[in-house]
C-alpha positions in Angstrom: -8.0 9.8 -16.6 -5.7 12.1 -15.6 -4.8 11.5 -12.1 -2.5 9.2 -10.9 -3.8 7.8 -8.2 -7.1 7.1 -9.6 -5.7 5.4 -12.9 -3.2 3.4 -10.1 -6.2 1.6 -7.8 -8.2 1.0 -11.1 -5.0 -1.0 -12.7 -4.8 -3.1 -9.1 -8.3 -3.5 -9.1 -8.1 -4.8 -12.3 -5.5 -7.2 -11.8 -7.0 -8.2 -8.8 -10.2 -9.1 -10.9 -7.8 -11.4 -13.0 -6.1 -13.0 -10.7 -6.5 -12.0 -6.6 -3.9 -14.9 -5.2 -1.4 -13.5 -7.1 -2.3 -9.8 -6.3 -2.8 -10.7 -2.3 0.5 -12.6 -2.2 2.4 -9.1 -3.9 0.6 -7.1 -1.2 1.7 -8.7 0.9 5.3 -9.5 0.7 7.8 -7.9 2.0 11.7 -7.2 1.5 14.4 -6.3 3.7 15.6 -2.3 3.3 18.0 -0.4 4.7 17.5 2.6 6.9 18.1 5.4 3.9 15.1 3.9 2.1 13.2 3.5 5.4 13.5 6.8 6.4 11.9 8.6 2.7 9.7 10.3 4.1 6.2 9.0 1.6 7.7 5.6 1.1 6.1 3.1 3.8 7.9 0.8 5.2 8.1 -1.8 8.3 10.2 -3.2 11.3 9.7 -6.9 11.4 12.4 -9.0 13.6 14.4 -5.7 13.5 14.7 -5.8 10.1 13.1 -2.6 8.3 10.6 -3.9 5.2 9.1 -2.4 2.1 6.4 -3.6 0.0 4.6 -3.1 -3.0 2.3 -0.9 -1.8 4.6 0.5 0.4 6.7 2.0 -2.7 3.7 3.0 -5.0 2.4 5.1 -2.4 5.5 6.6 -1.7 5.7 7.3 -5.8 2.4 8.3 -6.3 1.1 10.4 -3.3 2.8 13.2 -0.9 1.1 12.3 2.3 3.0 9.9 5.5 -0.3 7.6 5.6 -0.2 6.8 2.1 -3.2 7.3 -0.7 -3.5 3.8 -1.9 -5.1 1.5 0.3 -6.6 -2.5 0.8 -9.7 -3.8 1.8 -9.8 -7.2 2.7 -9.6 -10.1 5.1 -6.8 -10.4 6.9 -5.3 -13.1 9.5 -4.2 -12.3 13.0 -0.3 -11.3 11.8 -1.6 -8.8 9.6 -0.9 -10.5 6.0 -4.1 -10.3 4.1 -6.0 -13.4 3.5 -7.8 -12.1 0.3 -8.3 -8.6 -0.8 -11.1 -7.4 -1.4 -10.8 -4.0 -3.2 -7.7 -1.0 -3.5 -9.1 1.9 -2.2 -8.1 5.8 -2.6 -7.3 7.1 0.8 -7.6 10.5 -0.2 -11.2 10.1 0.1 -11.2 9.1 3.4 -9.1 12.1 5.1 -9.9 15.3 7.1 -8.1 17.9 7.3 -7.3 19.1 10.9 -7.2 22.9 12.4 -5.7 23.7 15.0 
């Protein structure tokens, strides 16, 4: 497989088969940054208690794809302060987008 992205969500859905606590509690931490790293423009990060955030996801989708929404994504439930309570599947984002003309 010769694109990243593709290879990527098939490892993480693969390590979510093995083990999905351990892949949901990843997803969903989160560590402090500083503004620099905050303001790449592919790497996602967060604001939470005025302190700006990056995750896992956060950083491969700032390594692996060009786009500000990110091309990794995850499916799953998730609780009403936005931490997932399981996930359910890692999803390519690229799939999902339109391209606008204006």
């Amino acid at each position: 497989m010769s694109d990243p992205v593709a290879k990527a969500i098939e490892v993480l859905n693969d390590a979510l088969s093995r083990d999905p606590e351990a892949v949901t509690d990843l997803v969903n931490m989160r560590v402090a940054c500083n503004k620099a790293l905050s303001d790449h423009s592919t790497i996602h990060t967060t604001v939470i208690e005025g302190v700006f955030r990056v995750g896992v996801l956060g950083l491969l989708n700032g390594a692996l794809g060009d786009s500000p929404t990110g091309v990794i994504g995850a499916e799953g439930q998730m609780n009403d302060a936005g931490k997932f309570l399981r996930i359910r599947r890692f999803v390519d984002l690229r799939l999902s987008k339109v391209d606008v003309l204006t």
